[in-house]
PDB file of N, CA, C and O in Angstrom, chain B, residues numbered from 101:
ATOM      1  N   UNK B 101      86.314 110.287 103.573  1.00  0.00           N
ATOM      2  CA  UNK B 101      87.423 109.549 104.162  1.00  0.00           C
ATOM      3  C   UNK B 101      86.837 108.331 104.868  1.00  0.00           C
ATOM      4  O   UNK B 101      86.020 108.509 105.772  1.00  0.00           O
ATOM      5  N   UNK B 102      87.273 106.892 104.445  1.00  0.00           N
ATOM      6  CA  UNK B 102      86.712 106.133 104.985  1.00  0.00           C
ATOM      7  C   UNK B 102      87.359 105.235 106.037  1.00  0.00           C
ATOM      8  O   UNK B 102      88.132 105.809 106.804  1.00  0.00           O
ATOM      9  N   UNK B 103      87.211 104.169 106.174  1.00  0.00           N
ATOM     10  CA  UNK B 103      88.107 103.533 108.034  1.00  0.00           C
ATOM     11  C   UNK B 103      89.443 103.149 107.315  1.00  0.00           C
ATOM     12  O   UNK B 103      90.488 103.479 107.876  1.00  0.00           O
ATOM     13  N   UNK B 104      89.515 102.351 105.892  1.00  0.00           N
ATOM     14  CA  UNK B 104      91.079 102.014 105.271  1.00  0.00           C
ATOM     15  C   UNK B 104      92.159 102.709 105.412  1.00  0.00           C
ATOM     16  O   UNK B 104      93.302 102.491 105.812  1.00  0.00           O
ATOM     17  N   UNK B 105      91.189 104.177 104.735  1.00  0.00           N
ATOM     18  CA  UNK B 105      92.101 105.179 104.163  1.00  0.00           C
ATOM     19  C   UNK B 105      92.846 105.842 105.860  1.00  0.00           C
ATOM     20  O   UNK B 105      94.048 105.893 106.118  1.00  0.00           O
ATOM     21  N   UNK B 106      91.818 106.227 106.684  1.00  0.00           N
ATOM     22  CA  UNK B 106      92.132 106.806 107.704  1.00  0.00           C
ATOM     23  C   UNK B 106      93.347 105.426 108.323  1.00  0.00           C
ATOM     24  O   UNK B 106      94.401 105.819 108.822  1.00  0.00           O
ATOM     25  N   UNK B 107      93.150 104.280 108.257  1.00  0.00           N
ATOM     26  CA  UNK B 107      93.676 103.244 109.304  1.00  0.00           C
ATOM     27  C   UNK B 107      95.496 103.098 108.182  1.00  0.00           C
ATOM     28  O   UNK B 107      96.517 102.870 108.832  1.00  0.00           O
ATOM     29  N   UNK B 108      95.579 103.214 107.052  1.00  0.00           N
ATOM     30  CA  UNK B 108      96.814 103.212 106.685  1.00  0.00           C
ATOM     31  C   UNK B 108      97.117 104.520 106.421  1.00  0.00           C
ATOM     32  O   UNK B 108      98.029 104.629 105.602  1.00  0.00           O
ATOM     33  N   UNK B 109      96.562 105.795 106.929  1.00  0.00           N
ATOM     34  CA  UNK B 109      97.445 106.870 107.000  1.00  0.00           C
ATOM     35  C   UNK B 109      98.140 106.798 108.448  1.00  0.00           C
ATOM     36  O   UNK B 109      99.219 107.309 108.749  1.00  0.00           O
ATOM     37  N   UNK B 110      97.200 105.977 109.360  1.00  0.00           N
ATOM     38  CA  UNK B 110      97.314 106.412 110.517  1.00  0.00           C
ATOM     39  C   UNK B 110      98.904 105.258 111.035  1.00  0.00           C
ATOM     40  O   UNK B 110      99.673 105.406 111.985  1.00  0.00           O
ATOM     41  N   UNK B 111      98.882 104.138 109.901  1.00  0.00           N
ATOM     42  CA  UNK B 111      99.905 103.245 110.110  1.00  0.00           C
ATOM     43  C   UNK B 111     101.460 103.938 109.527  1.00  0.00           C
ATOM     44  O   UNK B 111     102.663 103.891 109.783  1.00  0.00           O
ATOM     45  N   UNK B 112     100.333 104.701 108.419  1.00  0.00           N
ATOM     46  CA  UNK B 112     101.876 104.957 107.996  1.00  0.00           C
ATOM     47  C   UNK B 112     102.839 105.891 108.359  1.00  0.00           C
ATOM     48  O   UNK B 112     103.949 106.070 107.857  1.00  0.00           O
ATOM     49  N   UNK B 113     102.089 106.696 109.649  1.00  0.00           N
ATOM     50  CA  UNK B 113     102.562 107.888 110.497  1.00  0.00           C
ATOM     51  C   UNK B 113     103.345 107.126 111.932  1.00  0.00           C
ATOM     52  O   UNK B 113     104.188 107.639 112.668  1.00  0.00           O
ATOM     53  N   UNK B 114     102.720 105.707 112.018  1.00  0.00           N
ATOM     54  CA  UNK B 114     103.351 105.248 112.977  1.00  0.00           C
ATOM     55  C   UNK B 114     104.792 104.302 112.742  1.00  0.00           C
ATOM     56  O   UNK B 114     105.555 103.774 113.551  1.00  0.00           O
ATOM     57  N   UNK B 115     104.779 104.351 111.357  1.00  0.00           N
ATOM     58  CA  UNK B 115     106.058 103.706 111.025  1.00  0.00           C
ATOM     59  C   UNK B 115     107.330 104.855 110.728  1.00  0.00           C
ATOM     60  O   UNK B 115     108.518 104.540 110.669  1.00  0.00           O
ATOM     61  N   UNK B 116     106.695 106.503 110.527  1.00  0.00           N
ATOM     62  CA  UNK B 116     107.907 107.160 109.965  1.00  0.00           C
ATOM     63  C   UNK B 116     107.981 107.655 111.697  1.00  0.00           C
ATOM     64  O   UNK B 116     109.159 107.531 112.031  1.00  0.00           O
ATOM     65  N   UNK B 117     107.419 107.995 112.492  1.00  0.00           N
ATOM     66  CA  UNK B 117     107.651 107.674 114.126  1.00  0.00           C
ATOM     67  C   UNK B 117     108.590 106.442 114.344  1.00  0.00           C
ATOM     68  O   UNK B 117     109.521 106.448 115.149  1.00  0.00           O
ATOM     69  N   UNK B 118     108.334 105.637 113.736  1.00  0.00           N
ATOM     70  CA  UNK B 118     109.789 104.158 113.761  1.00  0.00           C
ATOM     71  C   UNK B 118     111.020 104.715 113.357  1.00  0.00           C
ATOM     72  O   UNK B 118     112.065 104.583 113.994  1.00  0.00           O
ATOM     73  N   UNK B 119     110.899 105.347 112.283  1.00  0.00           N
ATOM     74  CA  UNK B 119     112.160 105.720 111.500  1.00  0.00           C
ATOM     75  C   UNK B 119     112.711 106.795 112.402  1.00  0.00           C
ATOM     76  O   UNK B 119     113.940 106.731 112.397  1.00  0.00           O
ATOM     77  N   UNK B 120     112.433 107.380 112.870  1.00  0.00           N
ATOM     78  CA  UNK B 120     112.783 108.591 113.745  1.00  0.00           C
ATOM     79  C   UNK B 120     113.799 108.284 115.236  1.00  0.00           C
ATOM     80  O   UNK B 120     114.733 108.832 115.822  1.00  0.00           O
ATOM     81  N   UNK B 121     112.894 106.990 115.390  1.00  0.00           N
ATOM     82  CA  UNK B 121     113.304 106.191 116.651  1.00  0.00           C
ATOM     83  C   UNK B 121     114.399 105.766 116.611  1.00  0.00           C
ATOM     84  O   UNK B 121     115.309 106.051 117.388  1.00  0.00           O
ATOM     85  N   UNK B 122     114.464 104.608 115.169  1.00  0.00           N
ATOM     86  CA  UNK B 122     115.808 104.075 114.499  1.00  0.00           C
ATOM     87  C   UNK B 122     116.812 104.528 114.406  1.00  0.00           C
ATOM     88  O   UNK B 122     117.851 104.064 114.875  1.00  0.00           O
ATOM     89  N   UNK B 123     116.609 106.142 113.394  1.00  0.00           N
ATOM     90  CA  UNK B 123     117.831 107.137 113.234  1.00  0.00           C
ATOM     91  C   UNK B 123     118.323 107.168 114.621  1.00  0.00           C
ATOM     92  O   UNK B 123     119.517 106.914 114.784  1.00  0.00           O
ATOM     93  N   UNK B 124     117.667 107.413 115.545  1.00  0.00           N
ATOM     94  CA  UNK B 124     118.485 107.906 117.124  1.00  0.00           C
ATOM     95  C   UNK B 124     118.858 106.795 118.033  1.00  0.00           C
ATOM     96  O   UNK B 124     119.507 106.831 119.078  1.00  0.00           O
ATOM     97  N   UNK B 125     118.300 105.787 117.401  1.00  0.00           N
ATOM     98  CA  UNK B 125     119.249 104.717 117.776  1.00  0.00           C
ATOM     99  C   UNK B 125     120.451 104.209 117.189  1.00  0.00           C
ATOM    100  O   UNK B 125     121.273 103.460 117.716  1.00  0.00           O
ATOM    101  N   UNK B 126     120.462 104.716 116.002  1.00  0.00           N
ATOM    102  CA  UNK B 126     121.918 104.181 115.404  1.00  0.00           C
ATOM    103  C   UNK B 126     121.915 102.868 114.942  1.00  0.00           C
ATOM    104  O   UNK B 126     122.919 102.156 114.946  1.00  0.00           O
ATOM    105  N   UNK B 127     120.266 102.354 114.345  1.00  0.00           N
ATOM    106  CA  UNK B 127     119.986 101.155 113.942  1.00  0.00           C
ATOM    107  C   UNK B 127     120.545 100.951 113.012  1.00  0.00           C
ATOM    108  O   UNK B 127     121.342 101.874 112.843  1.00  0.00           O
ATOM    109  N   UNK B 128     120.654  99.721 111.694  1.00  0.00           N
ATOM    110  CA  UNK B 128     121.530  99.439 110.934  1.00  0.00           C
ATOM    111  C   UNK B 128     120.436 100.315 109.641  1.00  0.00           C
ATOM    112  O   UNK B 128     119.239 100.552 109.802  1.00  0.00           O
ATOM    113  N   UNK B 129     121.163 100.624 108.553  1.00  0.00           N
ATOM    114  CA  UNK B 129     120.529 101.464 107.464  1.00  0.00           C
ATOM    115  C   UNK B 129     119.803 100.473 107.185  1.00  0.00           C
ATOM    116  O   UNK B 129     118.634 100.509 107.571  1.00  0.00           O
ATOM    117  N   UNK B 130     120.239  99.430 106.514  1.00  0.00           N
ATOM    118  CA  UNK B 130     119.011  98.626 105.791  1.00  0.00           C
ATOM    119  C   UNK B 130     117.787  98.246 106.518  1.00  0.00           C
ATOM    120  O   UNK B 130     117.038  97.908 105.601  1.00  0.00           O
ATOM    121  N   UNK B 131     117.108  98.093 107.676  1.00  0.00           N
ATOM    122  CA  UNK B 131     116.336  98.162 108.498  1.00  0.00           C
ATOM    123  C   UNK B 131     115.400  99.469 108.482  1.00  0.00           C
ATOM    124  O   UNK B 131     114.177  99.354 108.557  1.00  0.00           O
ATOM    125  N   UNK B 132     115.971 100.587 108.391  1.00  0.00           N
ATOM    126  CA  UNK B 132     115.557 101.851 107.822  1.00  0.00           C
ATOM    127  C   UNK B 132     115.276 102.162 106.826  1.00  0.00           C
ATOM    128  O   UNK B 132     114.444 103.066 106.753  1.00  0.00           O
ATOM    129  N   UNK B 133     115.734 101.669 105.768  1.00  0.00           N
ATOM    130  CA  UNK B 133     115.274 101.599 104.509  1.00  0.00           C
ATOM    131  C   UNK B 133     114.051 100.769 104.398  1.00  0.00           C
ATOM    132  O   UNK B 133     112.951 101.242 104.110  1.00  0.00           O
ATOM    133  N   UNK B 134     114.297  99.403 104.658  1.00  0.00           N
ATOM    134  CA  UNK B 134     112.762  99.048 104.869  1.00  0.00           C
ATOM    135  C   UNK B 134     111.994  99.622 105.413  1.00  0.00           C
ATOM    136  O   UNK B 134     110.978  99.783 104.738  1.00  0.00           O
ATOM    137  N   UNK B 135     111.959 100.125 106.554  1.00  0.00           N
ATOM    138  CA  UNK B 135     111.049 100.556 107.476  1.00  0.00           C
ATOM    139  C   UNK B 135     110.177 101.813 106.315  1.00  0.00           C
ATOM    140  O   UNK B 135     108.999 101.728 105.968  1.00  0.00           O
ATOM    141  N   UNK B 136     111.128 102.871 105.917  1.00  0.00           N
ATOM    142  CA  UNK B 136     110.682 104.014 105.189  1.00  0.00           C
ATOM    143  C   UNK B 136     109.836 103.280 104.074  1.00  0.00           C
ATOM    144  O   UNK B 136     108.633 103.529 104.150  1.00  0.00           O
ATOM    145  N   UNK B 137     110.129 102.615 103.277  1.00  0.00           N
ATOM    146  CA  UNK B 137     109.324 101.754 102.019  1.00  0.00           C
ATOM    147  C   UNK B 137     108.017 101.645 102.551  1.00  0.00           C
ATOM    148  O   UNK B 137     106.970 101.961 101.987  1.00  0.00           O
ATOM    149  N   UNK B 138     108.211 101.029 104.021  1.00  0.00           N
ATOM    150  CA  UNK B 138     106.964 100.419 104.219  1.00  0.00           C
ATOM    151  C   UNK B 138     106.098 101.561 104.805  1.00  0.00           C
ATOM    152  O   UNK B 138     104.917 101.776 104.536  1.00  0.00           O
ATOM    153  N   UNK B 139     106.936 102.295 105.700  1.00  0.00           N
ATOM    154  CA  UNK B 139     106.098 103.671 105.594  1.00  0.00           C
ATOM    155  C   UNK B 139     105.341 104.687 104.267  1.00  0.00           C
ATOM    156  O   UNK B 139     104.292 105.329 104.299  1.00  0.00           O
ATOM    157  N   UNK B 140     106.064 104.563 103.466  1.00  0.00           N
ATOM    158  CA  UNK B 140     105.672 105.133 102.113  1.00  0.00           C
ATOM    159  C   UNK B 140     104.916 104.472 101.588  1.00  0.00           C
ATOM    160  O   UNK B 140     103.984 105.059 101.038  1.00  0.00           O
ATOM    161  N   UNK B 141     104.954 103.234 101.528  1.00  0.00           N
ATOM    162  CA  UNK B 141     103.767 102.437 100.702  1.00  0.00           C
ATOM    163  C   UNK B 141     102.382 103.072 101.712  1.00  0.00           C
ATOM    164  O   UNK B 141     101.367 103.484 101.152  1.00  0.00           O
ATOM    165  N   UNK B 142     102.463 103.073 102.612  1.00  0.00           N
ATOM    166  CA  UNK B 142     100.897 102.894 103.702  1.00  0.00           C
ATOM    167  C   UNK B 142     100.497 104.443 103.316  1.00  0.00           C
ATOM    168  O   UNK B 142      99.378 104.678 102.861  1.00  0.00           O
ATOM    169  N   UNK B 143     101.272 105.282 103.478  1.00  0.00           N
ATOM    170  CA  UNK B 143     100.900 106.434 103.437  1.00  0.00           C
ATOM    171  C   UNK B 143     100.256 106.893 101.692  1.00  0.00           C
ATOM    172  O   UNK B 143      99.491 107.788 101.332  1.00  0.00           O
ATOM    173  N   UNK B 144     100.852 106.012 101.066  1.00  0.00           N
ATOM    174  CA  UNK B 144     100.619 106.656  99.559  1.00  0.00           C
ATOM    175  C   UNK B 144      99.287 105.960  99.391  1.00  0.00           C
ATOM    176  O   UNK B 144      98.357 106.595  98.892  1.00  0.00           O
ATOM    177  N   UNK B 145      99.065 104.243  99.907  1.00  0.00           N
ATOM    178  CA  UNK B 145      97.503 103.980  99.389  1.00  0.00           C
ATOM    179  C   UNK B 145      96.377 104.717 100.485  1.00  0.00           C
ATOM    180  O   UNK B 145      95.178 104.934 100.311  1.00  0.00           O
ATOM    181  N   UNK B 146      97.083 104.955 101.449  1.00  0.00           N
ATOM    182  CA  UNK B 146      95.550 105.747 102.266  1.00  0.00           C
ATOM    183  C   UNK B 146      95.404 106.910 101.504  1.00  0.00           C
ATOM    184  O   UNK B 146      94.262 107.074 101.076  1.00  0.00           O
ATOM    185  N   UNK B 147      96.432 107.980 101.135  1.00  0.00           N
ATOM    186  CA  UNK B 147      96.464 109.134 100.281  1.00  0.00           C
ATOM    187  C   UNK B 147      95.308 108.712  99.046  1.00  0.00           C
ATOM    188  O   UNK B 147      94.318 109.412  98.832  1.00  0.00           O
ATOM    189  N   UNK B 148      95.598 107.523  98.326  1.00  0.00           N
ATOM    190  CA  UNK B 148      95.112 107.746  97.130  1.00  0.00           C
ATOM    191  C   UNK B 148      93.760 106.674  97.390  1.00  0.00           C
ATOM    192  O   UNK B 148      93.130 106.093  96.505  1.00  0.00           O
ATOM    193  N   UNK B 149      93.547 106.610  98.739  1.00  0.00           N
ATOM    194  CA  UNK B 149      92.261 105.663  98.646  1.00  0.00           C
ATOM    195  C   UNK B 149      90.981 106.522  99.007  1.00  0.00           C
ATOM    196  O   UNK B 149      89.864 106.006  98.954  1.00  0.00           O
ATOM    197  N   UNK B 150      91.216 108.210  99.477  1.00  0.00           N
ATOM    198  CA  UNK B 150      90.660 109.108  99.768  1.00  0.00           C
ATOM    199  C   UNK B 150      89.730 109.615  98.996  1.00  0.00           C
ATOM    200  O   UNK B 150      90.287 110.169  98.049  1.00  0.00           O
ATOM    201  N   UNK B 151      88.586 109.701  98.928  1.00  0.00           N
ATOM    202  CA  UNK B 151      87.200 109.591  97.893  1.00  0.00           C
ATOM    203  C   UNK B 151      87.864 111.402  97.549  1.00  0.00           C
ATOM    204  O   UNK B 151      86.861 111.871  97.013  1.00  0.00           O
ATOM    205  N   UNK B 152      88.870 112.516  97.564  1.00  0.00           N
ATOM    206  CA  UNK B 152      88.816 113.540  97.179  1.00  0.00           C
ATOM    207  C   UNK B 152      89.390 113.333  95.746  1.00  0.00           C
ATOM    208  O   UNK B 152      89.416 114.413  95.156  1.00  0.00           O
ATOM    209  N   UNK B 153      89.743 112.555  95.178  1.00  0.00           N
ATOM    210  CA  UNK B 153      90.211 112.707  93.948  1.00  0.00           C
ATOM    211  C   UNK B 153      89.106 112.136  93.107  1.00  0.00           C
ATOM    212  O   UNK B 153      89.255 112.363  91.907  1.00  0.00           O
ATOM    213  N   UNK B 154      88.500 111.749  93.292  1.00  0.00           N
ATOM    214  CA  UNK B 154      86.844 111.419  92.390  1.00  0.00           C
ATOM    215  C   UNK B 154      86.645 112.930  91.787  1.00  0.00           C
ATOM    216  O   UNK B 154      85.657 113.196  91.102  1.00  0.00           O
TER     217      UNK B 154
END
């Protein structure tokens, strides 16, 4: 596991913590929808930037 992989898992845990925030604020959906995308993108390249699938 190297500093990338660890630094966009670690982003992408702090954006679905956003989404969480949002929902209980009663933010507008489309704002949430982005937000989740962008959470999902971070989380999927640290996932797959992880030297365990070699």
């Amino acid at each position: 596991m190297n500093g990338t992989s660890t630094l966009l898992i670690v982003v992408g845990l702090f954006l679905v913590g956003g989404i969480i925030s949002f929902v209980k604020q009663k933010m507008p959906k489309g704002l949430i929808v982005l937000l989740s995308i962008g959470a999902a993108m971070c989380l999927v390249a640290g996932v797959l930037r992880l030297e365990v699938w070699n």
